[in-house]
ZAZATI-263016 format. One record per residue (C-alpha): residue in one letter; y, x, z. Coordinates in steps of 0.2 Angstrom, whole numbers, padded with zeros to 4 digits, always signed. Layout:
AYXZ...
//
This chain:
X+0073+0184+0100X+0089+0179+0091X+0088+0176+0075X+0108+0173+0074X+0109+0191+0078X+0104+0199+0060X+0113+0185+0051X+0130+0191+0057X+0125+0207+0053X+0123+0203+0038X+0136+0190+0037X+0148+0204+0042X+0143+0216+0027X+0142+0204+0014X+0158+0195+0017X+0166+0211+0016X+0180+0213+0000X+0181+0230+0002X+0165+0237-0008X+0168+0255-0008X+0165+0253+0012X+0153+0261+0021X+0147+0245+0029X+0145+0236+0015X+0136+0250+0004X+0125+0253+0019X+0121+0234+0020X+0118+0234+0000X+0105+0248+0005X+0096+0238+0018X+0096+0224+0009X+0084+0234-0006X+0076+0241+0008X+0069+0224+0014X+0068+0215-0005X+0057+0231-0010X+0045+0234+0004X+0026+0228+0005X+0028+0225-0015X+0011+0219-0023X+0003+0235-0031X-0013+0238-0042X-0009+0227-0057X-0008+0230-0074X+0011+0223-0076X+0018+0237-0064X+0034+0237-0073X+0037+0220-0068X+0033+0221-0049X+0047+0234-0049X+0058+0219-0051X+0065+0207-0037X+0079+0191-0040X+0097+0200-0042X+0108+0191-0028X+0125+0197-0037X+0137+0187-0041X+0134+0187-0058X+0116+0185-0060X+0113+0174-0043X+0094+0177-0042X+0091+0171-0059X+0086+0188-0067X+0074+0201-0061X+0079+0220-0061X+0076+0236-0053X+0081+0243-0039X+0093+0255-0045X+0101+0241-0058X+0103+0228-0042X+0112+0241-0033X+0126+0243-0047X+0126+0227-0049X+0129+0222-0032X+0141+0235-0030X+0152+0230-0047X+0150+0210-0044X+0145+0211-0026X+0134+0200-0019X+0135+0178-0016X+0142+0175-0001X+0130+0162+0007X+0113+0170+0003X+0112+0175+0020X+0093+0171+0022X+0082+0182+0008X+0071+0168+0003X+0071+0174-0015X+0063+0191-0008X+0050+0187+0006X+0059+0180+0021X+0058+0162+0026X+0059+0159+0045X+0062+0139+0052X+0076+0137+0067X+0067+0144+0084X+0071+0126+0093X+0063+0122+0110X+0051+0109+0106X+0032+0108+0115X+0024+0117+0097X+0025+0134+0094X+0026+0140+0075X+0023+0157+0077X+0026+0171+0062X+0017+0160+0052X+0034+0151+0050X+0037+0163+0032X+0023+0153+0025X+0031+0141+0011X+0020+0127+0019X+0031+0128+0035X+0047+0127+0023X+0041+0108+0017X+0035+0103+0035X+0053+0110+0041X+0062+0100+0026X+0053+0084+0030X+0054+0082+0046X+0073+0093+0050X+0077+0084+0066X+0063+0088+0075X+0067+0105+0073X+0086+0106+0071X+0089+0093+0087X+0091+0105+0101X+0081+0095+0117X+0070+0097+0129X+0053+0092+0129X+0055+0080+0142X+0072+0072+0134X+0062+0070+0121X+0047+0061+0128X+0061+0051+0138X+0071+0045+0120X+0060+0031+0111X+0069+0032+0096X+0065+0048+0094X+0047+0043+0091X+0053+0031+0079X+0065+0039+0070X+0059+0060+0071X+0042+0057+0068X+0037+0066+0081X+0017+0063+0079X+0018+0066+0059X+0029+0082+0065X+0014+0088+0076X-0001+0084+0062X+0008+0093+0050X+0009+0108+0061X-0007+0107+0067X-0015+0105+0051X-0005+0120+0043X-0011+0132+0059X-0026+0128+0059X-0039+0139+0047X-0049+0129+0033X-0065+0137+0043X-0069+0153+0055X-0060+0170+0047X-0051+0162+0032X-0035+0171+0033X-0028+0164+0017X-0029+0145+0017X-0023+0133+0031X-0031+0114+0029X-0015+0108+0023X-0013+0120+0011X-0029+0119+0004X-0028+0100+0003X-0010+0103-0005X-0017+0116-0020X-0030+0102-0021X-0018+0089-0025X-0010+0100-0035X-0025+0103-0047X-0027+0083-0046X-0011+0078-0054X-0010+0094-0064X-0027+0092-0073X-0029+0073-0073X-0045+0070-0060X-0047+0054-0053X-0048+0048-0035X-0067+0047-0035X-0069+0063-0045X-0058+0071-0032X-0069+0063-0016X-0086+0071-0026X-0077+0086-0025X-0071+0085-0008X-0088+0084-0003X-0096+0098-0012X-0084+0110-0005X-0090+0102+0013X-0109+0106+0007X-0105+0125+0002X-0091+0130+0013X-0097+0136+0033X-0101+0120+0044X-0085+0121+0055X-0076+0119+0037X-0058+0107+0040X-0062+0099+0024X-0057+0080+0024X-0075+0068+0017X-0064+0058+0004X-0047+0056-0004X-0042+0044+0006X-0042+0058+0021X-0033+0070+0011X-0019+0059+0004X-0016+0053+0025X-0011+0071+0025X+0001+0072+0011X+0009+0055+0015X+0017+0064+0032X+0026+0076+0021X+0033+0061+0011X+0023+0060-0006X+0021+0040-0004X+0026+0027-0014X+0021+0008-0017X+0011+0000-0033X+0015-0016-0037X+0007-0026-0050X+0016-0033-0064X+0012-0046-0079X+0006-0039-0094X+0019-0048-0104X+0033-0040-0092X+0035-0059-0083X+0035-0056-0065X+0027-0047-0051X+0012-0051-0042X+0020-0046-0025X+0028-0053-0010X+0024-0072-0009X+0017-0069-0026X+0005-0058-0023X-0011-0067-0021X-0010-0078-0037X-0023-0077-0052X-0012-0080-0065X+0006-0077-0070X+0017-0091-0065X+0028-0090-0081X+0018-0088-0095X+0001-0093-0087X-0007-0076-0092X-0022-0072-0082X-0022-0058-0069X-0030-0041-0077X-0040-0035-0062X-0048-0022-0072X-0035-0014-0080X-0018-0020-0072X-0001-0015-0077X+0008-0008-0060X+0023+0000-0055X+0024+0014-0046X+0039+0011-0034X+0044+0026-0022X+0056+0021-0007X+0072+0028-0007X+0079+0024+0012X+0068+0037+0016X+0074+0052+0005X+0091+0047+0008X+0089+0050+0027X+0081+0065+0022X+0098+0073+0015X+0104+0071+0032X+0090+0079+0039X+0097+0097+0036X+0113+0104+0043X+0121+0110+0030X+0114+0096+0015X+0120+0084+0029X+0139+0093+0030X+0139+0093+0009X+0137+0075+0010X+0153+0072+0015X+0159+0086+0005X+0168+0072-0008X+0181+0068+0008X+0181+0084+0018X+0183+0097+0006X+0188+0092-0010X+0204+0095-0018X+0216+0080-0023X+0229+0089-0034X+0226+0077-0048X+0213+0085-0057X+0197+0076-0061X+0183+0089-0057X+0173+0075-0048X+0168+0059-0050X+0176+0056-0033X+0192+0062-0039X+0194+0049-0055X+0200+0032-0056X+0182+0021-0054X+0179+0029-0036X+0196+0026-0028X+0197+0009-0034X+0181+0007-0025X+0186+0014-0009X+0203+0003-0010X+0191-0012-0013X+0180-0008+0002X+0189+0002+0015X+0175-0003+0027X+0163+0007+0015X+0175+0021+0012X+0180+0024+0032X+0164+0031+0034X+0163+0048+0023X+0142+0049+0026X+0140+0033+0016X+0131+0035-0003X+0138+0034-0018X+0124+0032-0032X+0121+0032-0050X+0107+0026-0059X+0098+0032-0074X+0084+0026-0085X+0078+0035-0101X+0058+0032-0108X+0046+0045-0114X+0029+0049-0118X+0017+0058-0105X+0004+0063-0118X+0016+0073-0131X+0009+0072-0146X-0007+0066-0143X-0003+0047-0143X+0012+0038-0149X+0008+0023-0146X+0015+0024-0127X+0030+0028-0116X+0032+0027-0098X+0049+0024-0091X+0055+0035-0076X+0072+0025-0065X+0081+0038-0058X+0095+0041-0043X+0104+0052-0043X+0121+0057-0028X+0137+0058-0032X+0140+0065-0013X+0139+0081-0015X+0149+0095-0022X+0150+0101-0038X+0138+0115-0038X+0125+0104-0033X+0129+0086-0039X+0114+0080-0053X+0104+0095-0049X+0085+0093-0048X+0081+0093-0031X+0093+0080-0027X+0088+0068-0042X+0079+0055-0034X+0062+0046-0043X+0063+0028-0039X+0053+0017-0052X+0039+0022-0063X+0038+0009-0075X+0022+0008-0084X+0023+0007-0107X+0013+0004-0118X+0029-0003-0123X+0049-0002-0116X+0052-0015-0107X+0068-0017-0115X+0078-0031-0107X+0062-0035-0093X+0068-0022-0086X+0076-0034-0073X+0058-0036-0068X+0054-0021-0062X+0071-0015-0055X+0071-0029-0042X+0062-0020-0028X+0074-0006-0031X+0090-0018-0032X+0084-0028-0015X+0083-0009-0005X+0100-0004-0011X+0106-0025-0006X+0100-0020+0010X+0107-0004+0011X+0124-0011+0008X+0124-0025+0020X+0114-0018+0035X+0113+0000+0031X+0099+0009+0039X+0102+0018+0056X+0100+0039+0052X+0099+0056+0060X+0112+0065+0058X+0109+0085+0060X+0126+0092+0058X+0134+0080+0071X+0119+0079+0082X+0119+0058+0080X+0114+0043+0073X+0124+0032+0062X+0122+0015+0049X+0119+0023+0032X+0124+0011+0018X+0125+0015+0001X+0133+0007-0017X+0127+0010-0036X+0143+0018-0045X+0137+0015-0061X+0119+0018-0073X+0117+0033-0086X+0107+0028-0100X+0107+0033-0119X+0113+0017-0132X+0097+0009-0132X+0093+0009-0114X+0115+0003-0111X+0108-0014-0120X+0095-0014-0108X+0103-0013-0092X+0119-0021-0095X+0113-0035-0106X+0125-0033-0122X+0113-0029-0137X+0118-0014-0145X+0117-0020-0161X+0123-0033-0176X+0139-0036-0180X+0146-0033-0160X+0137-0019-0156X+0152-0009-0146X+0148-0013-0127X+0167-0009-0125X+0173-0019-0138X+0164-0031-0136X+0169-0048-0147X+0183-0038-0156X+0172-0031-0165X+0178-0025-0181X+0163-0021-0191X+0155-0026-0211X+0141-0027-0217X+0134-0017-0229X+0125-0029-0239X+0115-0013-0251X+0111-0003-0236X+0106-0016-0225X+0117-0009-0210X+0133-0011-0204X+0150+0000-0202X+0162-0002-0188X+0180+0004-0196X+0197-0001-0194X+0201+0011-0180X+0220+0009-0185X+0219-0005-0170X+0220+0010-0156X+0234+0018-0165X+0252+0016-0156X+0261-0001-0164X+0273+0008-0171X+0264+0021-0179X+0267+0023-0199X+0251+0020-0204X+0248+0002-0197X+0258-0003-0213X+0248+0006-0225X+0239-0003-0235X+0226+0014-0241X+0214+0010-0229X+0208-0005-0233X+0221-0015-0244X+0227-0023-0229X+0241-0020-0214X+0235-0020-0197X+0244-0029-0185X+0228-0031-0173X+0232-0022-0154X+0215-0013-0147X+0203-0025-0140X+0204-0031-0122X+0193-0024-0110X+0183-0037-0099X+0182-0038-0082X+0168-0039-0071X+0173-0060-0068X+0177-0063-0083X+0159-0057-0090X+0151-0068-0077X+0160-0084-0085X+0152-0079-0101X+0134-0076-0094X+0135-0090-0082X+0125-0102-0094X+0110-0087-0093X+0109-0087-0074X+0089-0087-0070X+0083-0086-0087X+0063-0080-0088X+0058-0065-0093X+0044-0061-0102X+0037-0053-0119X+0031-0073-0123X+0051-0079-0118X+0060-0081-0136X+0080-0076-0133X+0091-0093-0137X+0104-0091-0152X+0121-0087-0146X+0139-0083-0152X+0139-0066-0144X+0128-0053-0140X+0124-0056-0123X+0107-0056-0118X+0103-0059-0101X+0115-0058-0084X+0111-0042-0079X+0102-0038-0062X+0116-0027-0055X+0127-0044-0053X+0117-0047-0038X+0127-0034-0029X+0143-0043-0023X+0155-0024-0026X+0146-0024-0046X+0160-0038-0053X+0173-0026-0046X+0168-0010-0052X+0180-0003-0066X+0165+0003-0077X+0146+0000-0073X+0139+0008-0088X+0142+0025-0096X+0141+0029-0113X+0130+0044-0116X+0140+0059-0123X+0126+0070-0126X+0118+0057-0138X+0135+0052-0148X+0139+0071-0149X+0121+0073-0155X+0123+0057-0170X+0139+0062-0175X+0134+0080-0179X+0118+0074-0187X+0132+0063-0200X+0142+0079-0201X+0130+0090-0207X+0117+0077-0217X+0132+0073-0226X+0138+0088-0231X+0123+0097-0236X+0117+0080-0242X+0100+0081-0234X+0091+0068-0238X+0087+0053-0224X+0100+0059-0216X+0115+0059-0231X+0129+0043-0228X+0133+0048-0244X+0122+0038-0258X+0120+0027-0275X+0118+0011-0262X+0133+0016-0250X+0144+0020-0268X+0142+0004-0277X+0149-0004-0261X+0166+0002-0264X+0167-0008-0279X+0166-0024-0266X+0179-0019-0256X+0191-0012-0269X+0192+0004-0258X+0191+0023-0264X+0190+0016-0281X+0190+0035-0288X+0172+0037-0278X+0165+0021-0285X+0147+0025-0297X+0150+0025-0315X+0137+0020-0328X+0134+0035-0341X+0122+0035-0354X+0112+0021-0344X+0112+0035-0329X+0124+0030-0313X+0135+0045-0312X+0142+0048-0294X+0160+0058-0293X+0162+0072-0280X+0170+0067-0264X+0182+0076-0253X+0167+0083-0243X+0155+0086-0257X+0148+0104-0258X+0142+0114-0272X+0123+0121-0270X+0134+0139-0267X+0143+0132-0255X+0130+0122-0244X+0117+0139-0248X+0136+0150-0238X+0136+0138-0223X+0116+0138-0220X+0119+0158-0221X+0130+0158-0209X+0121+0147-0196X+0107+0157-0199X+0112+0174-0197X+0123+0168-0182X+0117+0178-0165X+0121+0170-0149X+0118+0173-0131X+0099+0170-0124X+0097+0153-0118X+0115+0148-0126X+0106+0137-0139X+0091+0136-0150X+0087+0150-0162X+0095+0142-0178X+0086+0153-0192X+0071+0142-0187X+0080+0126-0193X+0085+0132-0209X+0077+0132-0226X+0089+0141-0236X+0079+0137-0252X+0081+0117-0249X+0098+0122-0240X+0091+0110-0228X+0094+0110-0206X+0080+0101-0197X+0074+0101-0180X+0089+0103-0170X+0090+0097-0151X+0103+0087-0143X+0109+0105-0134X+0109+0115-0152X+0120+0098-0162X+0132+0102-0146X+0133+0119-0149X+0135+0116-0167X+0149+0102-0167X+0160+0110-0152X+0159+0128-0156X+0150+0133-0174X+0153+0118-0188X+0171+0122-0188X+0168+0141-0194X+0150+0137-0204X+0162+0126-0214X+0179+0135-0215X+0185+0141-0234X+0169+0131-0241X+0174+0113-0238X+0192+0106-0243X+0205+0106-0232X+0206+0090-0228X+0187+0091-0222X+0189+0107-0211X+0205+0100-0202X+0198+0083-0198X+0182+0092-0191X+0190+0104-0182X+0199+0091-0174X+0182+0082-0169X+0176+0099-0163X+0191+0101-0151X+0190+0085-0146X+0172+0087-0140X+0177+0101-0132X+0191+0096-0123X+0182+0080-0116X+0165+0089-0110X+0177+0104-0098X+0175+0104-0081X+0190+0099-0075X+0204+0086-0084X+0219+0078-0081X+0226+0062-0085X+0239+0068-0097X+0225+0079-0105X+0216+0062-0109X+0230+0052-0114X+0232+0064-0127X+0215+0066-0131X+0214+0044-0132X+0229+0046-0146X+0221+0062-0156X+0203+0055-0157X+0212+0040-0165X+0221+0047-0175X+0206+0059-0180X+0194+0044-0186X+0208+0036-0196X+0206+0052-0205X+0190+0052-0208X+0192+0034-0217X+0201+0042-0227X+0188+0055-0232X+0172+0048-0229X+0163+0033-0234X+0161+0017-0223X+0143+0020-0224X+0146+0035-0214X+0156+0025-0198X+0139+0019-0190X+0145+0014-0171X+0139+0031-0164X+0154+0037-0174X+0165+0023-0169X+0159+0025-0148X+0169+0041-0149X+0186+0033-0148X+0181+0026-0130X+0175+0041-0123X+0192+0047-0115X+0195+0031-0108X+0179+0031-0100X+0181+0048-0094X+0201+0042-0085X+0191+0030-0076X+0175+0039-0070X+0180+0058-0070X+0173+0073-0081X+0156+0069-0094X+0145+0082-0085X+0141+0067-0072X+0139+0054-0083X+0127+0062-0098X+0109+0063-0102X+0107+0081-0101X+0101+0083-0080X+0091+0066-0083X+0082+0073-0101X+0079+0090-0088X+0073+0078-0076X+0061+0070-0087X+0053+0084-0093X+0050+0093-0077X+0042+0075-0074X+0031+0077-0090X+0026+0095-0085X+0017+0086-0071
//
């Protein structure tokens, strides 16, 4: 049969505009027919077997309705374009290919859908048996004999008249459990064999785990452990792997109990994209399809990206080659129930592919697992080094890959763009120590930042330096008693950072390795160096929106409704005025042996802090638009705990402006509604240049503003990070591609594990 025949059928219907027609209401109609037959009947929750995925437009199978609610809606939305194959509703059915083993109808089952994922070219490569037996690289390359185990094993029955389990599915729900539930390998083998003992003797069971993971390694869930010192110094791998001790700090080898890093290859799963037709085809979406009209939607469309590709033509000439990024955030993997533990996931993620795709899940790639109990913090050199020699070799020599759009092999290479990484984690990777006196990555040496010698912290002002050199209020001397004459600090590039870290090439690493005293912040020479394109690059490290947006509201609001922790406005930050003879009218004054602390431009009365805790609590948004804010609010403290990076988002872009309007002065409001449509204007899905330039002017313009209202206590260098943001964004393309948001998603699928 030809399966191509009902999906131009449908094809024909469902790409039809016209939906008042009687081809297309008639292919609505077979379409409910299919999605609402053979339904699961007898349980108590009828009412929600009723409901099946809405393939509108609109709801794109993401919400369950009736049949007679999908019909309307298909027919006022009408229905996405590309589902042509109902896997949301029962059907999955791999390409018929001639190849010497025959699927069958068992072809629906999901556990043909992994074979048929992993292993694409065996049955997307239209040969004949013999051709194939003819081809050695096909052997090599296909996987032909893992191909046929795999099938095999999902055919066959777990034992005479089990209809419901195959050996490979049985084995998968097994591992399944395993990783779920926690049950060690030798647990696993006991119960490996009591299911042998009281299942029928012709039971396929494997004896012990070892057997079973053989099986689940064909389908890909590999990966390498490599042991590591405990203080972080080095591996025990390679030409090191048989020592006893640590060759830098002379630590001995824990045998029982070793530290080890679970390192999962990525050649492999990059090949893999290339395995289907149409991934293959959206891997060189970024050349083939995209839109240059100027207008930064992608991160191929910005400034960073094309440099590259003027920089290495060779690279750019061939449109399959990967573009990366890399991202590395810690967390801990027993909740609540320890503290005293993070693990540290390394993630790759593919700048390839379109849009709708780009740092989704299921093409975010697990590469490192580095084990706590601590961060590694600047050892993280250690453990990225088998990940940094793969992509070395995949930028010289490439690895030869399959095709399965184009039916052919080709030299896969690939480059790192650039890492994602939250403030603390930038200081990691990059080498720069976020923090001190230089803690600005981008600023670097320049600096401008003072000590707060009550508070113990410092504040990084004097954002008059990235106003034009004409503008009026260089010559002011309200700021800080001085005129600034200062022009915005330079930015470094990639050579002229490797003159200043020269003196730190093949420094040791280590927990027991004390850092030598410098005049600047850097730390280390970062790993990346070793790639010879990283020098070249117009930015190599991103600074996380999500986590400046997330401080910066946090100030905002701590501020205002003078919540305490959390305030920048206090006794300590006061009596500092009176050292820098600034906002002398704000300095504490000594009344009846009792400091008295005079109301500021942003200070609220307990009225007006109870009106804008009222508001955010009796606010109603959409489901899923943020977290339900009456929850974060005690109206009796007039207090706003426990919000989430997504809800300070929500708050500083879209809420904060109106929570605040006719309570706060006007000078307040207008310099934070001015944050807000900064925030917002950076974090849309498609720029322009000119739209940045002007944002780069406003945002500057902005934070002089508020150094007129606020304290410095209040100007930590989350606040100060804001006025590179639309730089970054001119060189690398919109935020959306560069935060933490897909990578915290990513991390917490991982932790649900």
């Amino acid at each position: 049969m030809d399966i191509s025949d009902p999906l131009k059928k449908r094809l024909e219907w469902m790409s039809c505009d016209d939906r008042t027609h009687t081809l297309y209401i008639n292919g609505v109609k077979e379409f409910l027919d299919f999605a609402f037959t053979d339904l699961p009947t007898g349980s108590e929750i009828e009412e929600e077997e009723t409901k099946v995925p809405c393939p509108c437009n609109r709801c794109n199978n993401s919400r369950h309705k009736t049949r007679e609610d999908i019909f309307e809606d298909l027919l006022l939305n009408g229905i996405v374009k590309g589902y042509v194959r109902w896997i949301y509703h029962g059907e999955y059915k791999p390409p018929e290919k001639r190849c010497r083993v025959e699927t069958g109808d068992k072809g629906r089952d999901e556990i043909f859908e992994m074979i048929f994922d992993a292993h694409e070219p065996m049955s997307s490569y239209d040969v004949l048996d013999e051709e194939v037996d003819n081809h050695p690289e096909h052997n090599d390359i296909k996987g032909l004999g893992a191909f046929e185990r795999l099938l095999r094993d999902a055919q066959q029955r777990l034992y005479s008249g089990c209809d419901d389990y195959s050996k490979l599915l049985f084995i998968l729900e097994m591992f399944q459990i395993k990783c779920m539930e926690g049950i060690t390998n030798k647990a696993f083998t006991k119960m490996l064999k009591m299911y042998k003992r009281v299942l029928p003797k012709d039971a396929n069971v494997p004896s012990t785990y070892r057997e079973a993971r053989k099986m689940v390694t064909d389908l890909g869930f590999d990966y390498e452990k490599i042991e590591a010192c405990e203080n972080d110094c080095m591996f025990f791998w390679k030409e090191s792997a048989n020592l006893e001790k640590c060759s830098v700090c002379d630590t001995k080898r824990n045998k029982t109990s070793p530290k080890v890093l679970r390192y999962f290859p990525l050649t492999p799963r990059l090949q893999r994209l290339f395995m289907s037709r149409k991934t293959a085809n959206d891997m060189r979406w970024h050349k083939d399809k995209r839109d240059d009209d100027g207008i930064l939607r992608h991160p191929a469309d910005s400034k960073a990206w094309k440099h590259f590709d003027e920089s290495y033509s060779s690279f750019a000439l061939e449109s399959r080659n990967v573009r990366l990024g890399l991202a590395s955030d810690g967390f801990n993997p027993f909740g609540g129930l320890r503290s005293d533990y993070s693990i540290w996931p390394v993630v790759i993620v593919v700048y390839n592919l379109p849009p709708w795709m780009c740092m989704k899940q299921p093409y975010t790639m697990l590469s490192l697992l580095i084990p706590g109990k601590s961060a590694p913090g600047i050892n993280i050199d250690v453990y990225l080094k088998p990940l940094v020699e793969e992509l070395k070799q995949l930028w010289e020599f490439g690895a030869k890959t399959y095709d399965a759009s184009k039916n052919e092999y080709f030299d896969m290479h690939a480059a790192l763009l650039w890492t994602i990484n939250d403030f603390p984690a930038y200081a990691n990777l990059s080498g720069w120590s976020t923090k001190g006196y230089k803690a600005c990555p981008c600023c670097m040496n320049e600096t401008s930042s003072t000590r707060l010698p009550n508070c113990r912290k410092c504040c990084y002002m004097d954002h008059r330096r990235f106003l034009h050199v004409d503008h009026k209020w260089r010559n002011s001397k309200s700021f800080n008693g001085k005129v600034e004459r200062r022009s915005r600090p330079k930015k470094l590039s990639g050579n002229e950072i490797l003159e200043q870290v020269k003196d730190l090439e093949g420094m040791k690493f280590g927990k027991t390795f004390k850092l030598p005293k410098r005049k600047d912040n850097w730390k280390k020479k970062s790993i990346f160096f070793d790639f010879p394109y990283w020098s070249s690059l117009l930015i190599r490290h991103n600074l996380d929106v999500m986590h400046i947006e997330k401080n910066v509201c946090d100030n905002i609001l701590g501020t205002l409704l003078d919540i305490e922790g959390k305030s920048k406005d206090h006794i300590k930050a006061r009596h500092y005025l009176k050292h820098v003879n600034i906002m002398k009218h704000l300095a504490p004054k000594l009344v009846d042996g009792k400091w008295h602390i005079p109301a500021a431009p942003y200070t609220l009365s307990k009225s007006q802090k109870l009106a804008v805790c009222k508001y955010l609590e009796d606010i109603k948004v959409p489901d899923g638009y943020s977290s339900n804010f009456s929850k974060c609010i005690n109206l009796d403290k007039r207090k706003i705990w426990g919000l989430k990076t997504h809800d300070c988002h929500v708050l500083l872009e879209e809420l904060l402006p109106l929570a605040i309007r006719g309570v706060s002065s006007a000078k307040v409001y207008e310099v934070v509604t001015k944050l807000s449509e900064f925030f917002k204007n950076l974090c849309s899905k498609s720029l322009k240049l000119k739209d940045l330039n002007d944002l780069e002017n406003h945002i500057a313009i902005t934070l002089c503003e508020m150094e007129k209202n606020f304290l410095p206590s209040f100007f930590d260098v989350m606040v100060h990070l804001c006025v590179h943001l639309a730089e970054e964004a001119k060189l690398a393309g919109p935020v959306h591609y560069r935060w933490m948001y897909p990578i915290e998603r990513y991390s917490s699928a991982l932790l649900s594990h």
